[in-house]
VEXLUMVEX-923513 format. One record per residue (C-alpha): residue in three letters; chain; x, y, z. Coordinates in steps of 0.02 Angstrom, whole numbers, plus 32768, in hexadecimal, padded with zeros to 4 digits. Each point is the difference from the previous one (the first is absolute). Layout:
! residues N
 type mol   px   py   pz
  ALA   A    X    Y    Z
...
//
This chain:
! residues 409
 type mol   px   py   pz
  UNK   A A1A7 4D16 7AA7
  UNK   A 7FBA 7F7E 809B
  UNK   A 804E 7FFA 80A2
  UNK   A 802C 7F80 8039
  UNK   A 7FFD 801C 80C8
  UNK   A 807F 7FB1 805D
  UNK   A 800E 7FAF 80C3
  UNK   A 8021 8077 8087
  UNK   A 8090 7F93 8054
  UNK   A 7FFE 8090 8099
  UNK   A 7F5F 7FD1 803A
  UNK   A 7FEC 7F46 8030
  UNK   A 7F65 7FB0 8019
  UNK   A 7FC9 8011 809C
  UNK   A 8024 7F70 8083
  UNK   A 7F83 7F7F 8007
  UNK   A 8008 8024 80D4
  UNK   A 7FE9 80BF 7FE9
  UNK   A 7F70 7FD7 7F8E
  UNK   A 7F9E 7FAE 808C
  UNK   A 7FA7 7F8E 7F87
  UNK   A 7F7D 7F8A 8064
  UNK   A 7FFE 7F58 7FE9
  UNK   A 7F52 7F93 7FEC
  UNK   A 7FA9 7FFB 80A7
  UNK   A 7FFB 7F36 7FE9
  UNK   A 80BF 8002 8015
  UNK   A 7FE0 8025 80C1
  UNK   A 7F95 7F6B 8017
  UNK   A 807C 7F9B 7FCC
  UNK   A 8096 7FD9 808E
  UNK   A 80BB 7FDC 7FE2
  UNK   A 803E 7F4B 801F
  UNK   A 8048 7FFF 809D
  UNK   A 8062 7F5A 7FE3
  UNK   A 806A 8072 7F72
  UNK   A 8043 805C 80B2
  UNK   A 803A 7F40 804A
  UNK   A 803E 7FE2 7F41
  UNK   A 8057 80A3 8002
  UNK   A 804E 7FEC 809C
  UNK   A 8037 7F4D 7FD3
  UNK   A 804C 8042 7F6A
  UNK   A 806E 8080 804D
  UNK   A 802B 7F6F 807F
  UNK   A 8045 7F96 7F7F
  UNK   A 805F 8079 7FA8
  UNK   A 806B 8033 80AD
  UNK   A 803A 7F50 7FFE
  UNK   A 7F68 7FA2 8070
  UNK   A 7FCF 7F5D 7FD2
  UNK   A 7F3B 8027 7FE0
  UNK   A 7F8C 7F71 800E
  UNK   A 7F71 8037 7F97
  UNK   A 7F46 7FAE 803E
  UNK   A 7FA5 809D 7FD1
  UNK   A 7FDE 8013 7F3F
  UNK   A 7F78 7F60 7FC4
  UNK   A 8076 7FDF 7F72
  UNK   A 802D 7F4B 7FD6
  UNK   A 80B7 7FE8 7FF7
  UNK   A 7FE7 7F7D 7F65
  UNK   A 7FE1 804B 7F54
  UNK   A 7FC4 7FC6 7F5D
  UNK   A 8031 7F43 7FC6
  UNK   A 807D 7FEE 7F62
  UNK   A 7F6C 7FE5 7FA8
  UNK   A 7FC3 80B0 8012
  UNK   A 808D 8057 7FF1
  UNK   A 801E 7FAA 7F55
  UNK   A 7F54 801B 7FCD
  UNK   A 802E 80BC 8010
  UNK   A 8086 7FFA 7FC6
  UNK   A 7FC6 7FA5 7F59
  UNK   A 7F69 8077 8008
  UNK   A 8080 809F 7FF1
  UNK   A 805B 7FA4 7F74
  UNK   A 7F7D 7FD5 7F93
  UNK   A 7FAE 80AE 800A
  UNK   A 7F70 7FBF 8067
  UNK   A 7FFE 80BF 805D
  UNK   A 7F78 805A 7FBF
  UNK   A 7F62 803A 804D
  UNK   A 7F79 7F6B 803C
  UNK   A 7F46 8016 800A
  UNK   A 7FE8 8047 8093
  UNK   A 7FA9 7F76 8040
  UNK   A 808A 7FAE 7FE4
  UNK   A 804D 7F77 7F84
  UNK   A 7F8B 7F93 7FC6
  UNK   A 8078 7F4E 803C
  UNK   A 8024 804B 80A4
  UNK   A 7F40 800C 8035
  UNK   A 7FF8 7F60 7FB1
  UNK   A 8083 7FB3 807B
  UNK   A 7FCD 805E 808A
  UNK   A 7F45 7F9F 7FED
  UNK   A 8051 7F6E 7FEE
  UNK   A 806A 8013 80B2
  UNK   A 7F54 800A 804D
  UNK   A 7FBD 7F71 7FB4
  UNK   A 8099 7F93 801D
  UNK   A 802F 8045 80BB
  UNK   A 7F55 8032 803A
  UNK   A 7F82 7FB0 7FAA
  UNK   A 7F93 808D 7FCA
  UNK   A 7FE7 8031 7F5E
  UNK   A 8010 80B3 7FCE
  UNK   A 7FE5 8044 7F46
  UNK   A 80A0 8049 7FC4
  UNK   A 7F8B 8097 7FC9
  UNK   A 7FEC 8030 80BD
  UNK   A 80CA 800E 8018
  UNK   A 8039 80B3 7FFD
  UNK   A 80CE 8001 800D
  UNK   A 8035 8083 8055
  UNK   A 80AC 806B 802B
  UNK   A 8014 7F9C 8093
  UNK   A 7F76 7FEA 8085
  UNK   A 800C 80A7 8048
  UNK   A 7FC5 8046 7F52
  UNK   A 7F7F 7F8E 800B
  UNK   A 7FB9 8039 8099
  UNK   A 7FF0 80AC 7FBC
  UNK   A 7F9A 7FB5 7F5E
  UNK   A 7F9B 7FC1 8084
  UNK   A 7FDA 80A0 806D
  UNK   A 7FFC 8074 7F5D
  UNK   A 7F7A 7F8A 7FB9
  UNK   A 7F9C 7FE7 80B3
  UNK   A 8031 808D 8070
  UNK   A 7FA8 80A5 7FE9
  UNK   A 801F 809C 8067
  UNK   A 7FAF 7FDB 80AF
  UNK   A 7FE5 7F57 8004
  UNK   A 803F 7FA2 8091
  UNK   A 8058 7F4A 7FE7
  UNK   A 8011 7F9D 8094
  UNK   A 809D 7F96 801B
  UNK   A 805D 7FB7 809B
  UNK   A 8063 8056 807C
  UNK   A 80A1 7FCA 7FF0
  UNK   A 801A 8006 7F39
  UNK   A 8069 8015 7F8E
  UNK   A 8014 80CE 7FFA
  UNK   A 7FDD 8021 7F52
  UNK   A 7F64 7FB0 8001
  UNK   A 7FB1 8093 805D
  UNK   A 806C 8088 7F97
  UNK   A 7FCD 7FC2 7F52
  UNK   A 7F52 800B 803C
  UNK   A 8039 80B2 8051
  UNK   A 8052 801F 7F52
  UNK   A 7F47 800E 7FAB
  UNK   A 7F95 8060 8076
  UNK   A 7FD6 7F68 8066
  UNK   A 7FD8 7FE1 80B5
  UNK   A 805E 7F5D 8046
  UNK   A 7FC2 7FBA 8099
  UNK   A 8083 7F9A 8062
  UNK   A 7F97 7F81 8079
  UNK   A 8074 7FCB 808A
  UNK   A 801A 7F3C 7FEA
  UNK   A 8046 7F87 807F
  UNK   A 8054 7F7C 800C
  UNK   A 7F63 7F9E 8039
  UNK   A 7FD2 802F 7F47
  UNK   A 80B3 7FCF 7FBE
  UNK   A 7FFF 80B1 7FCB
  UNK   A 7F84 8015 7F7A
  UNK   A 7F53 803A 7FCC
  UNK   A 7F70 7F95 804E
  UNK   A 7F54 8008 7FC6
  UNK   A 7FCC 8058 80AA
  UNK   A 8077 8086 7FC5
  UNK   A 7FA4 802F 7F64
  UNK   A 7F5F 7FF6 805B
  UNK   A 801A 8069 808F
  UNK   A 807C 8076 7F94
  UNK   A 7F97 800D 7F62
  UNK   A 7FB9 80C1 7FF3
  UNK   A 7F9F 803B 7F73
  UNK   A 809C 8053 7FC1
  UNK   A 805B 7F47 8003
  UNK   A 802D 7FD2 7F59
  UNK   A 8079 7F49 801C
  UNK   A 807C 7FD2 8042
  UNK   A 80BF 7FE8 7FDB
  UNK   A 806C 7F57 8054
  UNK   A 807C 7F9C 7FFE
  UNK   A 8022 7F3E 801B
  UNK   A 809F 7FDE 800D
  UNK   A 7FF6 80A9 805B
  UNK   A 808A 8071 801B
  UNK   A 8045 801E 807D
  UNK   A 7FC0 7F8A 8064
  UNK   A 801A 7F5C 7F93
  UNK   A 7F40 7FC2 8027
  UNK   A 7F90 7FC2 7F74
  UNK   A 7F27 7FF9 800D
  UNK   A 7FC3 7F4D 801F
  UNK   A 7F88 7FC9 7F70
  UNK   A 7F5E 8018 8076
  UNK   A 8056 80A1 8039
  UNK   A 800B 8047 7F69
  UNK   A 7F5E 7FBE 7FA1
  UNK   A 7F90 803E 809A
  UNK   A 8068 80B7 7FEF
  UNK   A 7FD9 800E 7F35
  UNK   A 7F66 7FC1 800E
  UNK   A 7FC1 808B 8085
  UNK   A 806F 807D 7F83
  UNK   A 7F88 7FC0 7F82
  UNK   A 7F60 8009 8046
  UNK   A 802E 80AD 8002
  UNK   A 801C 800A 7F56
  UNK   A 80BD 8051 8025
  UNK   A 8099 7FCC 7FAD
  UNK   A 8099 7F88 803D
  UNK   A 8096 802B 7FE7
  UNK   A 8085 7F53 8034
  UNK   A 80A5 8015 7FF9
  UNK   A 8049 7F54 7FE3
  UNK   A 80BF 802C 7FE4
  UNK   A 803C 7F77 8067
  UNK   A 7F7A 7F85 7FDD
  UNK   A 809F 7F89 7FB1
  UNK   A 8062 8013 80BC
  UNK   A 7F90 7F98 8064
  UNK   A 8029 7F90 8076
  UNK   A 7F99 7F92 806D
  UNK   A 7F69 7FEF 7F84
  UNK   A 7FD6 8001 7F61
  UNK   A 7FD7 80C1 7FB5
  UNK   A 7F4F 8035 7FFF
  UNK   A 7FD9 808A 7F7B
  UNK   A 7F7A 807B 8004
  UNK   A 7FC6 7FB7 7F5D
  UNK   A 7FC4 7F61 8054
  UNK   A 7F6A 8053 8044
  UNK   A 7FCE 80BD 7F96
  UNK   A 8017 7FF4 7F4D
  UNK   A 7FEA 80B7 800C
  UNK   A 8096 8034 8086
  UNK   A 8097 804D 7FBC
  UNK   A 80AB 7F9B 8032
  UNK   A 80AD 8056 7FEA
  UNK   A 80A4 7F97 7FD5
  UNK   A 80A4 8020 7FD6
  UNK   A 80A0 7FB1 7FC0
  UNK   A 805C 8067 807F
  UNK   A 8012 7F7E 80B4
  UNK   A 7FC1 7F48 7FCB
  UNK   A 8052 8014 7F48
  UNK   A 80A8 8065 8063
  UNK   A 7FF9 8086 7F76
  UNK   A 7FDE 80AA 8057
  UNK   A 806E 8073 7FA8
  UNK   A 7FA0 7FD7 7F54
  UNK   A 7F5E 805F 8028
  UNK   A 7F7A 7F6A 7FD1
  UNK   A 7F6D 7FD6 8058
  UNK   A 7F4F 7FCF 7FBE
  UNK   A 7F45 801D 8029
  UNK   A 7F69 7F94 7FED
  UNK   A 7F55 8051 7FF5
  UNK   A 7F5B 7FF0 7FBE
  UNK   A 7FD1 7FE9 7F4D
  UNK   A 7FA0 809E 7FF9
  UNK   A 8094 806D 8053
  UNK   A 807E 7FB3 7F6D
  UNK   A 7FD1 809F 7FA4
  UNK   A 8012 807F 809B
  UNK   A 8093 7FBF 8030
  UNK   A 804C 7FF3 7F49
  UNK   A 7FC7 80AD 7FE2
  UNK   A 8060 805D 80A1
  UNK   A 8096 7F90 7FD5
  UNK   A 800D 802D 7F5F
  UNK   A 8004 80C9 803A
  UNK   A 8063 7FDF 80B4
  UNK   A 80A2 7F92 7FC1
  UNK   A 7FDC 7FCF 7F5A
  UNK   A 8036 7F54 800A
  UNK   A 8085 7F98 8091
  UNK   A 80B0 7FDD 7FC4
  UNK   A 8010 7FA7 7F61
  UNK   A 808A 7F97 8048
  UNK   A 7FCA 7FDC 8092
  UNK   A 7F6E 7FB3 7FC2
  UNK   A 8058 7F93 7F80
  UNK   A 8064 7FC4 808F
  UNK   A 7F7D 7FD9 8069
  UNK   A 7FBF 7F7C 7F95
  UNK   A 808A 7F97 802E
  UNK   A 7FC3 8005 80BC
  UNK   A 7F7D 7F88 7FD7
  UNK   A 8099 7F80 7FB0
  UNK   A 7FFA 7F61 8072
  UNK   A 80AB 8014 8021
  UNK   A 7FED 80B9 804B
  UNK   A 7F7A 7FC0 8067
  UNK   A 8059 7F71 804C
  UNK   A 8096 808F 803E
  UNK   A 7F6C 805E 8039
  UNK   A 7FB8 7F7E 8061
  UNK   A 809A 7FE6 8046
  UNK   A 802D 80B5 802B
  UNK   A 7F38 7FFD 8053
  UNK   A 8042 7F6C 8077
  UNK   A 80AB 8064 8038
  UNK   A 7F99 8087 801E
  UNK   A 7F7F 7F91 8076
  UNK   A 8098 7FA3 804E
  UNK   A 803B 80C4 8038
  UNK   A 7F67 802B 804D
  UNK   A 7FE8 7F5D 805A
  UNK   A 80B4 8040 804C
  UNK   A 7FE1 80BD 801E
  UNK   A 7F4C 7FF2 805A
  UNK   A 803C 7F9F 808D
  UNK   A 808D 8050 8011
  UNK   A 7FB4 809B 800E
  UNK   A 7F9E 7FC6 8072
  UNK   A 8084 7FB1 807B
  UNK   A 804B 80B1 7FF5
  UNK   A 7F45 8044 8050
  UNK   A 7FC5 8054 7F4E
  UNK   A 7F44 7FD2 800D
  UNK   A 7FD3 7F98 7F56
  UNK   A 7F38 7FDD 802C
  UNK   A 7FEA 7FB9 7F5C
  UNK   A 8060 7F9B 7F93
  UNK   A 8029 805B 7F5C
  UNK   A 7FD0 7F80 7F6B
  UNK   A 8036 8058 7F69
  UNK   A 8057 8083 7FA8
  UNK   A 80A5 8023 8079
  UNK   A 7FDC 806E 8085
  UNK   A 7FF4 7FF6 80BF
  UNK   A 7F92 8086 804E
  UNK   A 804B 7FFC 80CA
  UNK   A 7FB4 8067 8093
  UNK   A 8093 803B 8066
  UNK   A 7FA4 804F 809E
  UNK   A 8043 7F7E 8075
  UNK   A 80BF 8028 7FD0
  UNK   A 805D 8046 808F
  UNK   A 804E 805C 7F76
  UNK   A 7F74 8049 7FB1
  UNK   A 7FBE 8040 808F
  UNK   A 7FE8 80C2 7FAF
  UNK   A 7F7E 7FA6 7F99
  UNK   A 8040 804D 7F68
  UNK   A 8026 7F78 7F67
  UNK   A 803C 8088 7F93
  UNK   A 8097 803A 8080
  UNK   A 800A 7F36 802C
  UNK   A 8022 7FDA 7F4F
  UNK   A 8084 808E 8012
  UNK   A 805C 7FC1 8077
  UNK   A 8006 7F3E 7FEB
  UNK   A 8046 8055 7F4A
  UNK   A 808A 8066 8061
  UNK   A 8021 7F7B 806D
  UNK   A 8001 7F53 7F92
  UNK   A 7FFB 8035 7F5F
  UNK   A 7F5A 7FB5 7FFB
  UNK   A 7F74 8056 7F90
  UNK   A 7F46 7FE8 8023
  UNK   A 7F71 8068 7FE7
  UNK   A 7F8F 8056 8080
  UNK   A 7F4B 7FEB 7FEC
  UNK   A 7FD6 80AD 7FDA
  UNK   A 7FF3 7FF8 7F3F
  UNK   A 7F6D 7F75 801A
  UNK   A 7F8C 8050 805E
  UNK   A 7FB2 803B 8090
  UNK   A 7FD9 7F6F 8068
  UNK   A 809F 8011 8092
  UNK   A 8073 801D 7F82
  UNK   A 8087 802C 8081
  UNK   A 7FF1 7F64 8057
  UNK   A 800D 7F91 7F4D
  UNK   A 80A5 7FE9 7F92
  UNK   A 8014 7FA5 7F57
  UNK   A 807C 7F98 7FEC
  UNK   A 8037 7FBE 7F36
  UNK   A 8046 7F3A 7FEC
  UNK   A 8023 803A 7F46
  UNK   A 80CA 7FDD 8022
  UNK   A 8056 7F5D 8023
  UNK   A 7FF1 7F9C 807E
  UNK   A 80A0 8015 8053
  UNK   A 7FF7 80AA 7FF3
  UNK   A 7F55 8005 8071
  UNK   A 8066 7F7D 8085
  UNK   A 8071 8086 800B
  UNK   A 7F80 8089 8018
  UNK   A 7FAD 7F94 807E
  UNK   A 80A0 7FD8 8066
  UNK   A 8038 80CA 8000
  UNK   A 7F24 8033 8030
  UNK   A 803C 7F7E 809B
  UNK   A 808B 804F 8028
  UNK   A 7FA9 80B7 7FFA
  UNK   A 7F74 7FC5 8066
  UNK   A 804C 7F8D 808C
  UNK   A 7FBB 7F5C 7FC3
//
């Protein structure tokens, strides 16, 4: 007769902390966000009664049009849920092209459009395919911090250049020169940049991918908020290398972050690479979510997102001067996305020259949340704070008044 042996219930597995398991050594490359501490902080603010004025998270406080929301709806109804190519569906690539053609003017083969689980998912297509393990990718100093942890993420070697304002914060083509080593791969940017709201001019950026290219490295543009500019008309990185690969998203222009959608476009002959690792990685982006995304591209959603672009430009063009009246240092006017990146040195009230404990205590002290500088970079990070016009405007008067208060002004 088989035994059948049975589960000794007196001796548990052993704790996963007694077990001293070690984690990947690329998990210590990569650093926690220190805005979650502000958020965190905030949070526990708000729920002891303080009114919190939130100008921390880049969120937009606008989310999808009717029109979305009904086309996922509808899509949910009609059984429309089931896995996509993992390139993506077919009509959303299609309308995607024809949002380049229409608002941009350059023409890009639907076959080249890679939809992805939001942009940050298609940043890591990007490093799996391009990164290997030692290769260095220069980007600017500030940036957005997971820029430098996806590359971190696959054995990579980012290089953060210290930008200026003189440079409106970004790559130059004197930067890849004099920064280019023979273990230099590309680079990674951003224009609209975050955090500090600056976009490449056309010459800027054409002289930086053309030194990238002579090279023969890769380009890596992140063009989230591309749709959130403000004084001139958007200049893509397709305008000048067919061969640079731009990353999009529905998340900040399109106001629908929590739905994880985002797109990529890259060469021809990297379709396959990047359809391959896809495939293997996350299978295909929401269903849903890409069925409702196809109603971004209605007329009608447009002309609300136009709209919501212009409230968004009309709260800037109130928070940088007053920012500055209040003796936050704003060298640069920020032209898109919605972020003000303000040197606080010269504030009596900074004085420690520490933005992380400033941050702190305009929080404890106005209910005011903004982020230090120190999940950007390494270019005086203490001296630098981000500040979010992702709320209402009245709500940022209000910040503005209580900052006054706090600092004498």
């Amino acid at each position: 007769m088989s035994h059948t042996p049975s589960l000794n219930i007196e001796s548990p597995i052993e704790p996963l902390a007694a077990r001293a398991l070690q984690v990947a050594q690329r998990v210590h490359a990569i650093e926690p966000f220190h805005v979650m501490e502000v958020v965190k902080a905030a949070s526990a603010l708000a729920r002891s009664g303080v009114d919190v004025i939130s100008m921390s998270v880049g969120e937009p406080d606008f989310t999808a049009t009717d029109l979305v929301a009904e086309a996922a709806v509808a899509a949910i109804r009609s059984g429309a849920t089931q896995y996509t190519d993992a390139l993506g569906l077919a009509p959303l690539r299609e309308a995607i092209a024809a949002h380049y053609a229409g608002a941009y003017g350059i023409e890009v083969d639907p076959r080249r459009i890679v939809v992805t689980a939001g942009a940050s998912a298609g940043l890591l297509l990007a490093c799996a395919a391009l990164v290997g393990v030692g290769d260095e990718v220069l980007m600017p100093d500030p940036c957005y911090p997971c820029n430098r942890h996806f590359v971190s993420a696959f054995g990579g070697a980012p290089v953060l250049v210290p930008s200026d304002a003189a440079q409106r914060y970004q790559l130059t083509a004197l930067d890849v020169e004099q920064r280019w080593s023979e273990r230099t791969r590309g680079v990674i940017v951003a224009s609209p940049s975050n955090p500090t709201g600056t976009s490449m001019t056309g010459p800027q950026m054409q002289q930086m991918l053309a030194a990238v290219r002579a090279r023969g490295g890769f380009a890596i543009v992140d063009e989230i908020y591309q749709g959130l500019s403000y004084d001139h008309a958007p200049v893509s990185a397709l305008h000048f290398d067919a061969d640079v690969i731009t990353v999009n998203s529905f998340s900040k222009y399109f106001n629908m972050t929590g739905w994880r959608l985002g797109w990529l476009v890259v060469p021809e002959l990297l379709v396959p690479v990047f359809e391959k690792l896809a495939q293997n990685l996350f299978i295909c982006p929401s269903t849903i979510a890409q069925h409702a995304a196809l109603a971004c591209f209605h007329p009608d959603s447009i002309a609300i997102y136009e709209q919501r672009r212009r409230e968004f430009q009309r709260r800037r063009d109130f928070l940088v001067p007053a920012l500055r009246e209040l003796g936050f240092q704003v060298p640069v006017m920020p032209d898109g996305a919605f972020y003000v990146y303000a040197d606080i040195s010269v504030l009596a009230h900074a004085a420690s020259g520490d933005s992380a404990a400033f941050c702190l205590d305009v929080l404890a002290k106005t209910g005011v949340a903004i982020v230090p500088g120190a999940d950007f970079g390494f270019a005086a990070p203490a001296r630098h704070v981000r500040l979010s016009y992702a709320t209402r405007l009245t709500r940022i008067e209000e910040a503005v008044e209580r900052l006054g208060k706090l600092l004498g002004r």
